[in-house]
N, C-alpha and C positions, 0 to 999 in steps of 0.2 A: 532319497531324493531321486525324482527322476529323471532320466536323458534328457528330457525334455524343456525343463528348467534352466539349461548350459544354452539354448537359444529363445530364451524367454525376454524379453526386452523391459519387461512390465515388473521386473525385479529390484530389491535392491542388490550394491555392487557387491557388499559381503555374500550376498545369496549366489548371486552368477558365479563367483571366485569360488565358492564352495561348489557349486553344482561339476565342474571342472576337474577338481581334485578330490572327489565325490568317489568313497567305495576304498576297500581295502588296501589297493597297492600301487599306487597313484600316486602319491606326497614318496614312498621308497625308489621307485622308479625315477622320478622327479629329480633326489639325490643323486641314484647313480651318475643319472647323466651328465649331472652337473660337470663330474672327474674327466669326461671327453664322450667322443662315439662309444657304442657299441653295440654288438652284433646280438640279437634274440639269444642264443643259448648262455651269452654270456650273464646277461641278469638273470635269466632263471638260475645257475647257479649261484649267485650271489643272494639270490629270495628262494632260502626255499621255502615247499610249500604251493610254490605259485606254479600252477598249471601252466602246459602250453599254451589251452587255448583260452584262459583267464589273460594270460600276458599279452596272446594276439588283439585282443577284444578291447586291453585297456590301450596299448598302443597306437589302435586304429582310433579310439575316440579321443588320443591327449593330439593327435596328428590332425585328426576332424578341429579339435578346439585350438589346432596351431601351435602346440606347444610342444612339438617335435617333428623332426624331422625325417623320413625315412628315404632312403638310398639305396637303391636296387645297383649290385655291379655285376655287368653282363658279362659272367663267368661262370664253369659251369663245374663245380655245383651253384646256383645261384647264392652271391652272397650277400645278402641285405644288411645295414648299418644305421641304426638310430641314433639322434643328437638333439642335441633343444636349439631349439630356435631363441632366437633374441626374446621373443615373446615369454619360450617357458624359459627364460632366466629371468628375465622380469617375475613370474609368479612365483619363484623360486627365490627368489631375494626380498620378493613380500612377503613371502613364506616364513624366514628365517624368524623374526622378531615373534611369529606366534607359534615358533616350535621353545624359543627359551622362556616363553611362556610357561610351555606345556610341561616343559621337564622343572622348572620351579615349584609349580602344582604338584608335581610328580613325588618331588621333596617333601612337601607340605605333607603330604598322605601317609608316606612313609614316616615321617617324624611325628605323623598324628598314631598312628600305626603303634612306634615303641612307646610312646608315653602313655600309650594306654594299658 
């Protein structure tokens, strides 16, 4: 999906929601923040895998779609700190109901998995 779809007006609501949390490490991030602020190196360790500047790239567009937060404090080294906003808790607690979804499905594959 593209960028371009998260300000598409002419969508439906499942489509915009998805264009949003759209891409690899978006719905993980999402999580982290849920637990409080924190700081860029801190999720990369927690994901790894995830590039710096994949991490910069997703935070500047969850921040563009309002669903976080960033805070620059003028100290030097500069230290910057991410948080969701009311918003991505909102999408985050829409979220929930179709991730126990997804790990039900998850069961189901696996139990189709041994039975075969």
């Amino acid at each position: 999906m593209t960028r371009s779809r998260a300000r598409d007006l002419n969508v439906c609501g499942v489509t915009a929601a998805i264009a949003v949390i759209d891409g690899k490490w978006k719905t993980a991030l999402l999580w982290l923040l849920e637990s409080g602020p924190h700081r860029p190196g801190e999720l990369r360790r927690q994901l790894p895998g995830l590039s710096e500047k994949v991490l910069t790239q997703a935070l500047r567009e969850m921040e563009s779609d309002g669903l976080v937060h960033r805070e620059v404090h003028d100290v030097l080294p500069l230290k910057t700190v991410y948080s969701l906003t009311a918003f991505g808790r909102d999408l985050s607690e829409a979220l929930a109901p179709l991730s126990d979804w997804g790990h039900r499905r998850l069961e189901k594959l696996a139990e189709a998995r041994t039975a075969s």
